[in-house]
Steps between C-alpha positions, in 0.01 A plus 500: 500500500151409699426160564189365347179532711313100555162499341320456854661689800703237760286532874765373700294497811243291345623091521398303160202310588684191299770536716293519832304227322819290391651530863202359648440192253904411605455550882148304521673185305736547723262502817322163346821307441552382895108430536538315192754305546440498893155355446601252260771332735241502797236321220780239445515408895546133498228417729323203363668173555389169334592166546425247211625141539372245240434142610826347609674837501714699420382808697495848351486804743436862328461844594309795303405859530250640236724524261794270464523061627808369639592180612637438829587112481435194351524183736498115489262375732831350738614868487207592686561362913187674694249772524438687760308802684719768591429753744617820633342844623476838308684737491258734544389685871253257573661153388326221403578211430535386099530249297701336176508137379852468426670205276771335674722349192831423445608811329353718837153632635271592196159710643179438323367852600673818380326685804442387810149330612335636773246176572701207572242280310545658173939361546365181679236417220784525243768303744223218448448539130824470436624147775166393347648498159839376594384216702324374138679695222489221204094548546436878463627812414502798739494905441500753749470858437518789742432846356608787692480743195202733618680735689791549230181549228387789751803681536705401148186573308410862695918591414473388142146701443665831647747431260349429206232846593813676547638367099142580362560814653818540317361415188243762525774766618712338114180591336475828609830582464461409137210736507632793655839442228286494211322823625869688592613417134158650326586802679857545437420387123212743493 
């Protein structure tokens, strides 16, 4: 008995081009997954800190990245003991000296900056703000914001746009692969 001969001959030397096609849509999702997900944790750096305190308190200190708020704490004006200017030198080769107006409450040191200040006026203007408000709190309100998110916009955004290339990419690879399919099974049909 012979066996029955396949319509088209079988090139085993020749790969599918869906399957070449197929293998590369899987590995580039793959490849865009880590920049994705990468870039969209650096875009969510909590670097912008605001302090809101209405008149007569309480005081409400929050952080935020690009993409998500949280709070840090919420204080009654006799929670809150000082302010002041705290300094220190980089880490870098050539410290300098920086700066960070830091809460001093009862529940511990609370900073005002997420990232250190380089010009001490920038803390020492804030330092004032904020005694300025405490010394006549049933008169005012006070809100201090800090944003520190440019850098994290730079890097999270330039990891999320290789990753979303690298998906587009992938969806053109899908589309192809579809392509090259529909072609394979017109010429096995055919």
């Amino acid at each position: 008995m012979s066996e029955p001969t396949p319509a088209i001959p079988i090139d085993d030397d020749k790969p599918l081009a869906s399957r070449s096609t197929a293998i590369g849509t899987v590995a580039f999702i793959i490849l865009a997954l880590p920049f994705l997900v990468l870039g969209l944790w650096l875009l969510d750096g909590k670097s912008r800190m605001d302090l809101r305190c209405g008149p007569g308190g309480p005081c409400t200190l929050t952080r935020s990245g690009w993409l998500t708020r949280e709070p840090v704490a919420t204080l009654p004006l006799d929670a809150i003991q000082s302010v002041k200017v705290e300094r220190t030198k980089s880490a870098r080769r050539k410290s300098v000296p920086i700066f960070r107006p830091e809460l001093m409450t009862t529940q511990g040191k609370l900073p005002l900056f997420a990232q250190w200040a380089t010009v001490e006026s920038e803390a020492t203007a804030v330092k004032e703000q904020v005694e300025r408000y405490l010394a006549s709190p049933g008169s005012q309100s006070l809100e201090v914001t800090r944003d520190d998110r440019r850098s994290s916009l730079r890097v999270g955004g330039a990891f999320t746009g290789v990753g979303v290339g690298l998906l587009v990419f992938s969806l053109w690879l899908a589309w192809r692969t579809r392509m090259h399919r529909r072609v394979e099974a017109a010429r096995v049909a055919g």
